[in-house]
C-alpha atoms as one frame of an Amber mdcrd trajectory, in Angstrom:
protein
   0.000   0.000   0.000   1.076   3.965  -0.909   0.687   4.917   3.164   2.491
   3.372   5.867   1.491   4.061   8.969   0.231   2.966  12.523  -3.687   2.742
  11.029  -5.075  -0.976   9.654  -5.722   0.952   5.949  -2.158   2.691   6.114
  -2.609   5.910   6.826  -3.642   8.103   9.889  -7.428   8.148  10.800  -9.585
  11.041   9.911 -10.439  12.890  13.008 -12.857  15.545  14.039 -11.101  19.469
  14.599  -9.854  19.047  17.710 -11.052  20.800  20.926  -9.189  23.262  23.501
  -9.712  23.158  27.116  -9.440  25.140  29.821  -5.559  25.810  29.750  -5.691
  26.189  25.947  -3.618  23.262  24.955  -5.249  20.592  22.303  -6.934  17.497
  23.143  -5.162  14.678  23.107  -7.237  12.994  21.429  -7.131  15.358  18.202
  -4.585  14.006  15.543  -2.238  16.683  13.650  -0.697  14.207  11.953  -3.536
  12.910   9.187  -1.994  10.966   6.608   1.580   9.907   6.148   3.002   8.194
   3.006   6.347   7.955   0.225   6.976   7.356  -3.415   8.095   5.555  -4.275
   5.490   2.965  -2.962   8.384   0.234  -2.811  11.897   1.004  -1.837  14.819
   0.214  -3.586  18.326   1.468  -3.495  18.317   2.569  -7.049  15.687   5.762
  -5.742  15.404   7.771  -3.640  12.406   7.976  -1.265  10.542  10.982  -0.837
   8.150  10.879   2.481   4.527  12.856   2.292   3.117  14.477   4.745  -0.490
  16.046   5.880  -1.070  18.279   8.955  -3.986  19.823   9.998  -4.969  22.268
   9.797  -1.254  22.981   8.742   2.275  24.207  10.318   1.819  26.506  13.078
   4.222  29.527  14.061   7.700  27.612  15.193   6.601  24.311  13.970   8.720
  21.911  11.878   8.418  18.503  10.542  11.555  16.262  11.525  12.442  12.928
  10.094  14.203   9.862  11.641  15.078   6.956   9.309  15.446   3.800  11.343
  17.525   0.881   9.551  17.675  -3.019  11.020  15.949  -1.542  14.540  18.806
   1.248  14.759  18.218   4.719  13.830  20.767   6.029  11.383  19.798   9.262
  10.957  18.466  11.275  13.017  15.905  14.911  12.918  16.258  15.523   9.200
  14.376  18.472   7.661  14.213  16.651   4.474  12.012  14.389   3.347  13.787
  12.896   0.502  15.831  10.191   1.898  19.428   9.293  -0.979  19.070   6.086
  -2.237  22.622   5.184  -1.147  21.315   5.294   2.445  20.506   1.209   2.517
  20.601  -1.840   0.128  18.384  -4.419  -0.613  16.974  -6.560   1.927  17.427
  -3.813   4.573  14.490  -3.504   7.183  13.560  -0.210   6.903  10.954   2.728
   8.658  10.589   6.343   9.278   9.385   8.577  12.536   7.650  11.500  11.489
   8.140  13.943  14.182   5.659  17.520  14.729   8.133  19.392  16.848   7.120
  23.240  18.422   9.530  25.277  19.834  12.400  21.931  19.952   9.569  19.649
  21.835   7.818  16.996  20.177   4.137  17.577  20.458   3.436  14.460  18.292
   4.911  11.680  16.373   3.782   8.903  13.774   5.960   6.240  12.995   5.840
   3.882   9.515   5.742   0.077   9.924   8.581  -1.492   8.644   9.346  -2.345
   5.213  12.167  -4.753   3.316  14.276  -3.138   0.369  13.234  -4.694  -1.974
  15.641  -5.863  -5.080  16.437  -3.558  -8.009  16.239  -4.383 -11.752  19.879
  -4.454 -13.712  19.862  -1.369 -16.159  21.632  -1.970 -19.592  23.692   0.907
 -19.955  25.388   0.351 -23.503  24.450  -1.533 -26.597  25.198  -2.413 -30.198
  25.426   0.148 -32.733  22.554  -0.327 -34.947  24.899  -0.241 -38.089  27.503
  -3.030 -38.703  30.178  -3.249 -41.182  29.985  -6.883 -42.358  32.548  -8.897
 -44.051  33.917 -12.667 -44.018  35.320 -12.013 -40.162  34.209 -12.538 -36.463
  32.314  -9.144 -35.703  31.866  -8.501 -31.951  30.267  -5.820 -29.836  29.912
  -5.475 -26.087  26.574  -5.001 -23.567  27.691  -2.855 -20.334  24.834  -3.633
 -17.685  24.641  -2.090 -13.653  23.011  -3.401 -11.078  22.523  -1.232  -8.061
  22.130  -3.967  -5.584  26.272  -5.371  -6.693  24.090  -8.598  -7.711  25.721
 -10.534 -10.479  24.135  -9.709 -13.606  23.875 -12.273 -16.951  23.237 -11.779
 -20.206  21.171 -13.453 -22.987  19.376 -13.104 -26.688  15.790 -13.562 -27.320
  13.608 -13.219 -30.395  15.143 -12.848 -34.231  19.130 -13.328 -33.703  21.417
 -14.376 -36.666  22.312 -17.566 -37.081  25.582 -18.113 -35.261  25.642 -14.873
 -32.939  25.705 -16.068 -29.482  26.283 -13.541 -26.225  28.935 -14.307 -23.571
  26.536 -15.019 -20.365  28.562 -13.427 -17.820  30.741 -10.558 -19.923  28.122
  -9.482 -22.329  30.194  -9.672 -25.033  28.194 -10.500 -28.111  29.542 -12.245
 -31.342  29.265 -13.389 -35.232  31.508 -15.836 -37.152  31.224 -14.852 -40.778
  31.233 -17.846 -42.758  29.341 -16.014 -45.173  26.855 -12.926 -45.640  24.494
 -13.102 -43.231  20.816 -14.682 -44.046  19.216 -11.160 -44.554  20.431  -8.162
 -43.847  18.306  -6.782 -40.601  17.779  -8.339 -37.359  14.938  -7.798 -34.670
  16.369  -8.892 -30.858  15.657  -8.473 -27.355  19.122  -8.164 -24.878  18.199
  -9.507 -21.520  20.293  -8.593 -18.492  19.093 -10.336 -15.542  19.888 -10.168
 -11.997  20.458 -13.517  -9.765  17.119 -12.567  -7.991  16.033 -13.384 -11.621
  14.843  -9.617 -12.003  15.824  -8.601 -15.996  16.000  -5.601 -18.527  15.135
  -5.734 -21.773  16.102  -3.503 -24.709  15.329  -4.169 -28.560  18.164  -4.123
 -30.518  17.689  -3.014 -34.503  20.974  -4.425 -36.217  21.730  -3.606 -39.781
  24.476  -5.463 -41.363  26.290  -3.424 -44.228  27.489  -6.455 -46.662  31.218
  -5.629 -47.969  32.482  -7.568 -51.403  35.251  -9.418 -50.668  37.176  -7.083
 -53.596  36.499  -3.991 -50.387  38.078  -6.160 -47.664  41.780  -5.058 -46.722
């Protein structure tokens, strides 16, 4: 769910405008704090996470919002005034919640705090690929895949759809290659690079590839 916190539904319950007594303070019973949430709605370490916030009726004279981000039970950092939390700040599989803090005048006048979520695992992102132009002759033509994966999981490589015959992809370097025994059956190619992740998590990305057919009379 988008909201986490202390409610059943995820977010803060609606309540009435609260009512002052005698001394002038609030009610405890009335609820500044309405709704809490962040996007986005599952954490990764390859974003950032940006927490939400509602107060009613709204930020009063010497009122601030401070944020704790708690990490495997231990709170590593402590009274930010930001809300967007780096995504270098924890790694997948991290247990992971916030305390949202409404402070007056340095005290804490009331606090929500987020149930606890898992980091969950990133998707590799494919970060170079073929050019969609290749010089073609009778050789072994080979071009590389560069793929990142945020987590530092081992990432793998494969083809899928309308390959040549006789290009294959080096599983673990990417590196992908054609023996020219002759031209090639036609001379355009529809395929899919996969990168996948060993939590089996993949990215995909179409690759056009247009051989240009050289004579042997043009080879060097």
């Amino acid at each position: 769910d988008k909201d986490f916190t202390e409610s059943e539904e995820g977010e803060a319950d609606e309540t009435p405008e609260g009512e002052i007594d005698q001394s002038g303070e609030e009610k405890a019973s009335y609820k500044r704090i309405q709704k809490v949430s962040f996007q986005p709605e599952i954490i990764r370490a390859d974003s950032d996470t940006e927490l939400f916030v509602q107060v009613k009726p709204g930020l009063g004279t010497n009122e601030v919002i401070l944020y704790n981000l708690r990490k495997n039970g231990t709170i590593s950092i402590e009274n930010s005034e930001t809300n967007v939390f780096k995504k270098d700040l924890y790694r997948k599989g991290d247990l992971v919640a916030f305390d949202v803090m409404l402070v007056r005048d340095d005290n804490i006048i009331e606090e929500q705090k987020t149930r606890q979520v898992v980091v969950a695992n990133s998707t590799p992102v494919i970060t170079s690929m073929p050019n969609i132009v290749a010089n073609a002759g009778y050789k072994v033509y080979t071009f590389d895949v560069r793929a990142e994966d945020s987590d530092g999981d081992t990432v793998t490589f494969e083809l899928d759809g309308e390959v040549p015959i006789g290009m294959k992809i080096n599983e673990f370097s990417g590196r992908i290659s054609y023996n020219f025994n002759g031209p090639p059956e036609k001379k355009s190619f529809v395929f899919n690079v996969i990168a996948r992740d060993s939590d089996g998590a993949e990215a995909r990305r179409e690759v056009r590839l247009v051989f240009k057919i050289k004579e042997k009379s043009e080879e060097s």
